[in-house]
C-alpha positions in Angstrom: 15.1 -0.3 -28.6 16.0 0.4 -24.8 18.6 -1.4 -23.2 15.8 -3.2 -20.5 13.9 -4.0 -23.7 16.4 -5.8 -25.0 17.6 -7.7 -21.8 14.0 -8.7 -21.0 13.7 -10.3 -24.5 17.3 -11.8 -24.6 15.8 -13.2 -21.1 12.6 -14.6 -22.5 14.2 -15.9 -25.7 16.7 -18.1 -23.5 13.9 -19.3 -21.4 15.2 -17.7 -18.0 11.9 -16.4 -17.5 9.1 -18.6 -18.4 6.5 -17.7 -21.1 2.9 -18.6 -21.2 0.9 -18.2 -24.6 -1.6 -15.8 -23.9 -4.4 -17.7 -25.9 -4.3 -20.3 -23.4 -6.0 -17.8 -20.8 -9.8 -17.5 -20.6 -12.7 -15.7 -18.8 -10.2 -13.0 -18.6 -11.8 -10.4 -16.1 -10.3 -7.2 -14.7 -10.4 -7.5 -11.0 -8.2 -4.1 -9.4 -6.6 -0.9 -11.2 -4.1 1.5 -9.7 -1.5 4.3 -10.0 0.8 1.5 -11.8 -1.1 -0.9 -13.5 -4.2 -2.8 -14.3 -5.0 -6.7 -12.6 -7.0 -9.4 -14.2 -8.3 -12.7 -12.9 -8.0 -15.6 -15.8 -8.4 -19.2 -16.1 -4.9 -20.7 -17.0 -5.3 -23.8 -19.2 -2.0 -24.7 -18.6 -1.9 -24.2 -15.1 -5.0 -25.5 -14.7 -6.3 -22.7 -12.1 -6.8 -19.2 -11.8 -4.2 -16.6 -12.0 -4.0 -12.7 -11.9 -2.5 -11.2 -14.6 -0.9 -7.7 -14.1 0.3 -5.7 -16.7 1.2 -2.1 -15.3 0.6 1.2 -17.8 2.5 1.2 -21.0 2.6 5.0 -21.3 6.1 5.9 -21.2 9.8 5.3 -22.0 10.6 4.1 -19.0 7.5 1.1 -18.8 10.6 -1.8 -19.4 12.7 -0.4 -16.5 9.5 0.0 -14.5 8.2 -4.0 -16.2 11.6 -5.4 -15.5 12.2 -3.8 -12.2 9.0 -5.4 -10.5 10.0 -8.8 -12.6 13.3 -8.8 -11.2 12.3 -8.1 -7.5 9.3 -10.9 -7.5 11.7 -13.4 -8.8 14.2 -12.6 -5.6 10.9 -13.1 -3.6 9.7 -15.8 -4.9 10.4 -18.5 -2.6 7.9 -17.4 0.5 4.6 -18.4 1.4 3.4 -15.1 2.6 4.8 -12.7 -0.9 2.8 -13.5 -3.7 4.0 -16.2 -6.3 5.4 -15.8 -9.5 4.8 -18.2 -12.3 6.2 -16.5 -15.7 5.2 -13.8 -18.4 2.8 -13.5 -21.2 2.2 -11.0 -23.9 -1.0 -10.4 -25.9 0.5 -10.1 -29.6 -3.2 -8.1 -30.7 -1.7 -5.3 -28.2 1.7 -6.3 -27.4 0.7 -5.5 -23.6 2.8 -7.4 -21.2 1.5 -9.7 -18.6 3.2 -10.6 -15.1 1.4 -14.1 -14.6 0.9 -14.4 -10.5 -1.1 -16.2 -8.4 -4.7 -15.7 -7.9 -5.5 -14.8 -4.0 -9.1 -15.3 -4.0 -10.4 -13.6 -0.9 -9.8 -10.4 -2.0 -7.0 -7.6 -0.4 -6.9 -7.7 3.3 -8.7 -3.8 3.3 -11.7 -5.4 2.2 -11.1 -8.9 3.8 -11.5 -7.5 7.2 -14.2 -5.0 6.4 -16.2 -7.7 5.7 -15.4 -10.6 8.1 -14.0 -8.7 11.3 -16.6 -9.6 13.3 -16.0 -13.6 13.0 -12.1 -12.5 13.9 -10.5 -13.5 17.0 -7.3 -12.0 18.8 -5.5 -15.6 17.6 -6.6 -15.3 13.7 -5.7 -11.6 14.5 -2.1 -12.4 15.2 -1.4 -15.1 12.9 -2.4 -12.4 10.5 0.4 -10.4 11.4 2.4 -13.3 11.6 2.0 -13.9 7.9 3.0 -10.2 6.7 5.8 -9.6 9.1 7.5 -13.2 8.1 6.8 -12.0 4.6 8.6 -8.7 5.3 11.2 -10.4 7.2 11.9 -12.4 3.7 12.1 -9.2 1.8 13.9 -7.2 4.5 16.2 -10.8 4.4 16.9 -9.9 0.6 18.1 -6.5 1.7 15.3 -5.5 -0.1 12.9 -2.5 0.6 9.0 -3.1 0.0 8.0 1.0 0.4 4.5 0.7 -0.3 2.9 -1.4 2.5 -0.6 -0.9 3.4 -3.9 -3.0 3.5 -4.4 -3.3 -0.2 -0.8 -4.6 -0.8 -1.5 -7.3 1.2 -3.8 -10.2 -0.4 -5.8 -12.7 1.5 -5.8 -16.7 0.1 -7.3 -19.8 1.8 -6.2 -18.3 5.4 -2.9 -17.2 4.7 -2.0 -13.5 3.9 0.3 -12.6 1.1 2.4 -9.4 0.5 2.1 -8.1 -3.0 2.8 -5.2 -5.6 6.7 -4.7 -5.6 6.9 -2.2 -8.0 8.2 0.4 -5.7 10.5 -1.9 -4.3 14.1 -1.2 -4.2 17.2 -2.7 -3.3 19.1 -0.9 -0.4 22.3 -1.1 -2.6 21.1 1.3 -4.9 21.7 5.1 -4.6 18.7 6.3 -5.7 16.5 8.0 -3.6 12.8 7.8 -2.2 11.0 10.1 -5.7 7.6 8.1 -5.9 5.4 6.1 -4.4 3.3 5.7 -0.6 0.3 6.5 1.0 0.1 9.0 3.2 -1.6 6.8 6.4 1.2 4.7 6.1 4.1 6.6 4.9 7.2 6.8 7.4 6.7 10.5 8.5 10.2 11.6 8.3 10.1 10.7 4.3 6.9 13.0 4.2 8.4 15.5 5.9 11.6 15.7 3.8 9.5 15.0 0.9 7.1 18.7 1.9 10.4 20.4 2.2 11.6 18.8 -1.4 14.4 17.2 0.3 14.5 13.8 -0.9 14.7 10.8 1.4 16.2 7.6 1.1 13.5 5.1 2.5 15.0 2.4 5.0 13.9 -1.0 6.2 12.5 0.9 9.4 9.9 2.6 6.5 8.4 -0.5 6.4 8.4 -1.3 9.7 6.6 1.9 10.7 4.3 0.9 7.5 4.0 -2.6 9.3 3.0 -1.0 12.8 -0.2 0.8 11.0 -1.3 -2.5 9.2 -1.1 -4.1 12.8 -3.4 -1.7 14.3 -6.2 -2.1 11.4 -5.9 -5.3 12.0 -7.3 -5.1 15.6 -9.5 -2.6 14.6 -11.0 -3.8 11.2 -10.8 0.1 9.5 -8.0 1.7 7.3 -6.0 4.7 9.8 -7.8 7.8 9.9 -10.2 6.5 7.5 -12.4 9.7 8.2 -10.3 12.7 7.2 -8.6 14.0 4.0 -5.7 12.9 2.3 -4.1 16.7 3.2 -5.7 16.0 6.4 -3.8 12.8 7.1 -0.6 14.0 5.7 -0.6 17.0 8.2 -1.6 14.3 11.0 0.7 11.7 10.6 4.3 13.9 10.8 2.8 16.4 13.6 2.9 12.9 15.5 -0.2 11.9 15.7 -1.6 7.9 15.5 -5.1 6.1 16.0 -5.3 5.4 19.5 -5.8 1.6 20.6 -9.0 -0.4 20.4 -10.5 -2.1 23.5 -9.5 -5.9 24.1 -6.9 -5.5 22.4 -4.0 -7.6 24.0 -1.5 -4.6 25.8 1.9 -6.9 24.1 0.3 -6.0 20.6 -0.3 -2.5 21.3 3.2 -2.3 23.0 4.5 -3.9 19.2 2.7 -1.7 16.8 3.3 1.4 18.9 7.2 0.7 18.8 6.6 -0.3 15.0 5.3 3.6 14.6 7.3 5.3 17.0 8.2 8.7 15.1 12.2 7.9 15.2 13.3 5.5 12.9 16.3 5.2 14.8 13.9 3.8 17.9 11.6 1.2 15.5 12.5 -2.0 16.6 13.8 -4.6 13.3 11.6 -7.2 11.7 13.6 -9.7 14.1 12.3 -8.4 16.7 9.2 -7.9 15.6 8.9 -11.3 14.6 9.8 -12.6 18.1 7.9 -10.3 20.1 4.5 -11.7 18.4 5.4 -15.2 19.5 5.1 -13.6 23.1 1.8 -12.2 23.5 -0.2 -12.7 26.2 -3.5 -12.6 25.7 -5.3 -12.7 28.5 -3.6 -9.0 29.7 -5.7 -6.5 27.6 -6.3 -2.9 27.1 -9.7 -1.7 28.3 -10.8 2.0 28.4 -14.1 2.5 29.6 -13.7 6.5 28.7 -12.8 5.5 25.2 -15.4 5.6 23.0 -13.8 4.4 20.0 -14.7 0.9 18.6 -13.5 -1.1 16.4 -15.1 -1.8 13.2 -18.2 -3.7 12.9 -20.1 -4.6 9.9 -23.2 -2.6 11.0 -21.7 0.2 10.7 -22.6 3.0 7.9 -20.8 1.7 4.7 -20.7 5.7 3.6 -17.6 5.8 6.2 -15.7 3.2 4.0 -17.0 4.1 0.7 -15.5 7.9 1.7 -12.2 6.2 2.0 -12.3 3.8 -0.8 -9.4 5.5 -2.7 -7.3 5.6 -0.1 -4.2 3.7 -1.4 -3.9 7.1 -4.1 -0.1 7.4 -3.9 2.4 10.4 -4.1 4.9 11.7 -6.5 6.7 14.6 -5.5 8.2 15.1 -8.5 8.6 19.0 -9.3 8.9 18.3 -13.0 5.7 16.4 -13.8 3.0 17.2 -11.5 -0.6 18.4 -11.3 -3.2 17.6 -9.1 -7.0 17.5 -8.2 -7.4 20.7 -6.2 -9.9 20.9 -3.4 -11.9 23.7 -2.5 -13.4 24.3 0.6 -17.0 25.9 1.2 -18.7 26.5 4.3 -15.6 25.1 6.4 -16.9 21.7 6.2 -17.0 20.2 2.8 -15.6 19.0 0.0 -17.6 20.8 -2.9 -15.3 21.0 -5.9 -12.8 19.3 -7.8 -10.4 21.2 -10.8 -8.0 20.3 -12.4 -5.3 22.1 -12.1 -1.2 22.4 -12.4 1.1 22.6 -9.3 1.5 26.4 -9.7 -2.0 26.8 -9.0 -1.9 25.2 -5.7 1.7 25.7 -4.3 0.3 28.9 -2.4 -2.1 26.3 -0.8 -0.2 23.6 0.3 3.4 25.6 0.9 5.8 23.0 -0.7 3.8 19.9 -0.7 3.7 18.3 -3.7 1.2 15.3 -4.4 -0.1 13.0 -7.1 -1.5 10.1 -9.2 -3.9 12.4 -10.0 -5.7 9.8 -12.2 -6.5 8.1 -9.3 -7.9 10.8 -6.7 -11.5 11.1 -7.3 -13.7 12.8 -5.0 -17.8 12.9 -5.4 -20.5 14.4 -3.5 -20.0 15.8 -0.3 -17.0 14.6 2.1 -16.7 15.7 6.0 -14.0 17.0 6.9 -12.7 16.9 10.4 -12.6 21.3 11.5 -8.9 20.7 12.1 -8.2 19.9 8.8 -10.4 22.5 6.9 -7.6 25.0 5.8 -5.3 23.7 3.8 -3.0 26.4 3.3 -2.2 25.0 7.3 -0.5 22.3 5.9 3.1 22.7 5.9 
């Protein structure tokens, strides 16, 4: 038995983490799967309410340091209003599968909240929005505490309120580890992908998040994931060549001026969750950014839902681990689409993407035929 095992039983045994009895759970009904585990919405009959029930994959040795890692980070969390509550532990004895009992948010993740309720958003909704995450982050931040996965389906929506989730990449800035695992590419810090294409391995900061935190604040004001209409690869090569989404109309110039900082491709020259904080208390929003060359709009619900559905895996994370890696190769036809998908180990597609290595290949799934933006096409460009 591991060492973690056997701490997280000694725990449970002396009641420092509370234990709920799994048979008092009903209308148990998967809700969301991902790279590190499975959720569930269930009636808790001693609660009296709904709950989510997470229980991530139990496929490896290291599933207790991975089970007591997340425990032990939502329990220093779990004091905020905006990071997702913790209540206790359960454990199915049919399967012995373990259970992180959370609260329920029942409007969804904010990626879908706002594709399907942008239009009844205004600019004040828009900032208390980012209100909510960046006071979460500042709790998190607060802990010395780095969240390293933040994007639009990490965040959960509940009666109004927003609430940061999933910290099972989070890690305490006193360790001496390094950034392995873990991200999206849209909003991944760009000098950790950089280091990370180069095999270099990059400690991830609190200014991570807060380039993270500048993306989330410009889908908010535009109601659409970042470059929600190009390629993963594509993306990646996008994002540390310098490039960002450029800003919507009406959008209040103070916000812009915050999320561009947020983003800003020095993490030296990101401003802190402080200031953040403060600087949203401050917008004006009567002074607003208007382009009448700009075509670009932000997203409405009459738009095509093929544009979202293209981008619906888009929280697939990275592990650049050399050891364990393979990876759902894609091969271009007539420079414009996606037509295949092998299977196939990192060998076969390091003289593709130079020394880029990329994963949770259970989660990348690509089917029928995707655009692909002519900049993009060759992906043995990517370096």
């Amino acid at each position: 038995m591991s060492d973690k095992k056997v701490h997280f039983e000694s725990a449970l045994k002396n009641n420092l983490i509370k234990k709920f009895d799994y048979t008092k759970f009903k209308n148990i009904t998967r809700i969301a799967n991902g790279g590190f585990g499975t959720v569930y919405r269930a009636k808790s009959l001693i609660l009296r309410k709904l709950v989510a029930l997470k229980c991530l994959h139990k496929d490896d040795e290291s599933f207790f340091e991975k089970f007591v890692k997340e425990l032990t980070n939502i329990v220093a969390l779990n004091c905020h209003d905006n990071i997702i509550k913790f209540y206790g532990i359960s454990i199915d004895p049919s399967t012995e599968t373990y259970y992180l009992v959370l609260q329920y948010a029942k409007d969804g993740d904010l990626k879908t909240y706002l594709q399907n309720n942008f239009n009844t958003l205004d600019w004040k909704i828009k900032i208390q929005m980012a209100k909510d995450i960046t006071s979460g982050l500042y709790c998190i931040h607060g802990e010395n505490i780095v969240h390293r996965d933040l994007h639009s389906k990490n965040i959960l929506v509940h009666e109004g309120s927003l609430l940061i989730t999933d910290l099972g990449l989070s890690q305490s800035l006193d360790t001496n580890s390094n950034s392995i695992i873990g991200g999206t590419f849209a909003y991944s810090d760009p000098e950790y992908l950089r280091n990370q294409m180069k095999s270099i391995s990059y400690k991830r900061n609190k200014a991570s998040d807060i380039y993270s935190l500048g993306v989330l604040f410009w889908e908010l004001s535009s109601g659409r994931p970042p470059f929600n209409k190009f390629t993963h690869l594509g993306i990646c090569k996008m994002v540390t060549s310098g490039e960002r989404e450029k800003p919507i109309n009406e959008t209040p110039k103070d916000y812009i001026n915050i999320y561009s900082s947020a983003w800003n491709d020095d993490p030296k020259q990101r401003p802190t969750i402080e200031s953040i904080f403060d600087s949203l208390g401050n917008i004006k929003l009567e002074n607003i950014y208007n382009d009448p060359n700009d075509n670009q709009e932000a997203y409405s619900n009459d738009q095509s839902q093929a544009s979202m559905d293209a981008f619906s895996k888009d929280s697939v994370s990275m592990d650049f681990s050399k050891d364990s890696l393979s990876f759902s190769s894609l091969t271009t036809s007539n420079l414009g689409e996606v037509t295949e998908v092998s299977q196939v180990s990192i060998k076969n597609i390091k003289d593709h993407v130079s020394d880029l290595t990329l994963t949770d290949l259970e989660n990348l799934e690509i089917t029928g035929k995707s655009s692909i933006h002519e900049n993009n096409l060759c992906i043995s460009n990517i370096s």
